[in-house]
C-alpha positions in Angstrom: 116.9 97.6 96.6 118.2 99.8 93.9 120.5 102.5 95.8 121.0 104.8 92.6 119.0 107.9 92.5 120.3 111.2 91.6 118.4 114.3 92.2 118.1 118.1 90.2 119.9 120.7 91.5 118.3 122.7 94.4 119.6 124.5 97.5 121.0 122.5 100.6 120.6 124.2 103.4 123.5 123.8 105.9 121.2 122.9 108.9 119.9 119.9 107.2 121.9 117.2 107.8 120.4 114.7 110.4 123.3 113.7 113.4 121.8 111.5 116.6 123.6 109.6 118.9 124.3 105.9 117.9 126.2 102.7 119.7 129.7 104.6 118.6 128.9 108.1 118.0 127.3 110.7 116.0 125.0 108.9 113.5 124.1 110.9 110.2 122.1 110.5 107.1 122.7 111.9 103.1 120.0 114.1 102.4 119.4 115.7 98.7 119.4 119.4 97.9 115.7 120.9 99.2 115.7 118.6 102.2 115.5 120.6 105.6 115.5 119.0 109.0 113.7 120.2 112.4 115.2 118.2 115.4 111.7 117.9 117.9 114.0 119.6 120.8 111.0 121.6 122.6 108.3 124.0 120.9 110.2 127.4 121.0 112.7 125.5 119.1 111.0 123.9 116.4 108.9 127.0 115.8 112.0 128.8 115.1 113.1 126.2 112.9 109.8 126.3 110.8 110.3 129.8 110.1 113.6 129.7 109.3 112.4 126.5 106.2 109.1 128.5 105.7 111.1 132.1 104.8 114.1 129.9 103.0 110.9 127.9 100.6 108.0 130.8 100.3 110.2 133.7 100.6 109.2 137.0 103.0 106.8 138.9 100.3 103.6 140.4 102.1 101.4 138.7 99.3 102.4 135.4 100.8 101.9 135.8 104.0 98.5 133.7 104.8 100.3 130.4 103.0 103.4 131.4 105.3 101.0 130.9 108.5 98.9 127.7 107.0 102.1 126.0 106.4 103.8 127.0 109.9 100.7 125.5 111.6 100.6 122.6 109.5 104.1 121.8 110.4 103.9 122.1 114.2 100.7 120.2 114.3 103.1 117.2 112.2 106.2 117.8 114.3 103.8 117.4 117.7 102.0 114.2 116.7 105.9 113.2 116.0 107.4 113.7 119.2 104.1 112.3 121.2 104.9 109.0 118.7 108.6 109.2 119.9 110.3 110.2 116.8 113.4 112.7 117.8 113.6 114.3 114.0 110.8 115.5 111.2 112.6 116.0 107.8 110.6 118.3 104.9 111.9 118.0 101.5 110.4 120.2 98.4 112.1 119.3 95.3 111.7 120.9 92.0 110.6 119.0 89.0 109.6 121.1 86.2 106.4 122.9 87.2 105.9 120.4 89.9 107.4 120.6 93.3 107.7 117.0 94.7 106.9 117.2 98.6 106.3 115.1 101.4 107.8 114.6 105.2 110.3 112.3 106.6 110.3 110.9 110.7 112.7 109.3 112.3 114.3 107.9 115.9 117.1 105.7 117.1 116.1 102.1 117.6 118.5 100.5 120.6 116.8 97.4 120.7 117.6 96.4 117.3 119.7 93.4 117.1 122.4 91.7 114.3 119.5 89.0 114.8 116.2 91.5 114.2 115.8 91.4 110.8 113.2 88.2 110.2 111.3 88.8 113.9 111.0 93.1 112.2 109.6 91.9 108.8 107.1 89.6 110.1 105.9 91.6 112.6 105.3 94.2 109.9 103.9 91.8 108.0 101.0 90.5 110.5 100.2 94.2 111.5 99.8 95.3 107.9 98.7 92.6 105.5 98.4 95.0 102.5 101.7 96.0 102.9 104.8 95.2 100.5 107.0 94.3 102.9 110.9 93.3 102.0 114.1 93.0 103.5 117.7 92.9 102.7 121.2 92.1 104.0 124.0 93.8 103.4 128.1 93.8 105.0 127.6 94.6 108.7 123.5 94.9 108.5 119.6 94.3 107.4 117.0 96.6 106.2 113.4 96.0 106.0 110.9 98.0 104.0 107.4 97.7 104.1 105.2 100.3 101.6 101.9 101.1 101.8 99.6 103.2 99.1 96.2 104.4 98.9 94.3 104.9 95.9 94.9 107.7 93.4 91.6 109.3 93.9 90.3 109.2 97.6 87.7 110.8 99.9 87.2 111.5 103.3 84.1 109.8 105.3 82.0 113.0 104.3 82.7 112.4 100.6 85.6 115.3 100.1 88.3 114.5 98.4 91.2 113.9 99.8 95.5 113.7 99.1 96.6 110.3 98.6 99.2 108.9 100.3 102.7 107.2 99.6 104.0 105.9 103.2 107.8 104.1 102.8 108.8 102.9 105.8 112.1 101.2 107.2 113.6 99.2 110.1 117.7 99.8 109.6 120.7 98.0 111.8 124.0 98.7 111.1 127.4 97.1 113.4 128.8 99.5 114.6 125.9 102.3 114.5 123.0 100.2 115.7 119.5 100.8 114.7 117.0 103.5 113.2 113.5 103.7 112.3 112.0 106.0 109.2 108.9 107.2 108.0 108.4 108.5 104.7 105.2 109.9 103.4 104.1 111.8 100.0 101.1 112.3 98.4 102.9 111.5 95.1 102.0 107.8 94.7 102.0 107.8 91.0 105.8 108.3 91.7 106.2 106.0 93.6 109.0 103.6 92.1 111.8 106.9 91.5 110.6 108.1 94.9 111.0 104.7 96.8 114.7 104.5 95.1 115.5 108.1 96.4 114.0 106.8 100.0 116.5 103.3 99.8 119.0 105.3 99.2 118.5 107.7 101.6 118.4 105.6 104.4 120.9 102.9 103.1 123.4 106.6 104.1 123.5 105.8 107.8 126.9 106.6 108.8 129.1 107.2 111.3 129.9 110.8 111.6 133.7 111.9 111.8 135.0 114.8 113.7 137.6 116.9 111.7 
């Protein structure tokens, strides 16, 4: 897995940085400028977390207001269906290429019952649930990582013939001595982006680290 990937400049906001409890501690992740995190703590919460990343992206001008509100809804209904499926943290990223702002959504949860020993047992149970995934995995000092990715096509419609987003889904099974193990989610419609994207996801969750007081 290719771990180099360096973003454009953008704004990091100093609530996004992803901290759970691990085997030893405080685990954390890297994120890029124009990632923000809302930690699935209870509804009051999160809503106040959505409009503090909805203000910070869209900005507070009246003539927005109606894409302020589609986009608040659209993130509680996602950060709901993640907590019912068990994952503690939703992460949003916006980044700014160009003209284009690449989006998408990242989910993710401790996995205790990850093992030194997982990594085979992980990929081929990936494997048999998803036969038209790519699935992979990797050693590395102290750890394993498996990856499975899954893409639709470019051009897709829903059963009643509309057309549809398509759909980039990265996801990854991570152990590491020391921190134990975590499970990610990575979705974007971009899919014709997908190798640059699936580099900035590797390296994104190849971060796990310890996270030291001081």
């Amino acid at each position: 897995m290719n771990q180099v990937f360096k973003t454009g400049i953008g704004t990091r906001d100093p609530k996004s940085t992803i901290g759970m409890p691990g085997e030893g501690g405080m685990v954390a992740l890297i994120l890029p400028p124009n990632w923000w995190v809302i930690p699935l703590g209870g509804p009051v919460l999160v809503k106040k977390r959505i409009r503090e990343i909805v203000a910070a992206r869209i900005g507070k001008d009246e003539k927005f207001a109606e894409m302020r509100t589609r986009i608040r809804t659209d993130l509680e209904k996602a950060a709901t269906m993640a907590a019912d499926a068990g994952y503690t943290q939703v992460v949003v990223f916006a980044m700014d290429l160009a003209n284009v702002s690449i989006s998408g959504s990242m989910l993710n949860r401790q996995n205790p019952a990850l093992t030194p020993d997982s990594a085979d047992d992980i990929a081929a149970a990936i494997a048999h649930a998803n036969p038209l995934a790519q699935v992979v995995s990797d050693t590395f000092d102290g750890g394993w990582v498996v990856r499975s990715i899954k893409e639709t096509e470019i051009e897709r419609t829903d059963p009643e013939g509309n057309p549809i987003l398509p759909e980039l889904r990265v996801e990854y099974t991570i152990f590491k001595e020391g921190l134990g193990g975590m499970d990610l989610v990575y979705f974007t419609p971009f899919v014709t982006l997908k190798e640059p994207l699936v580099d900035l996801f590797d390296a994104v969750t190849l971060s796990m680290h310890r996270v030291v007081a001081g």
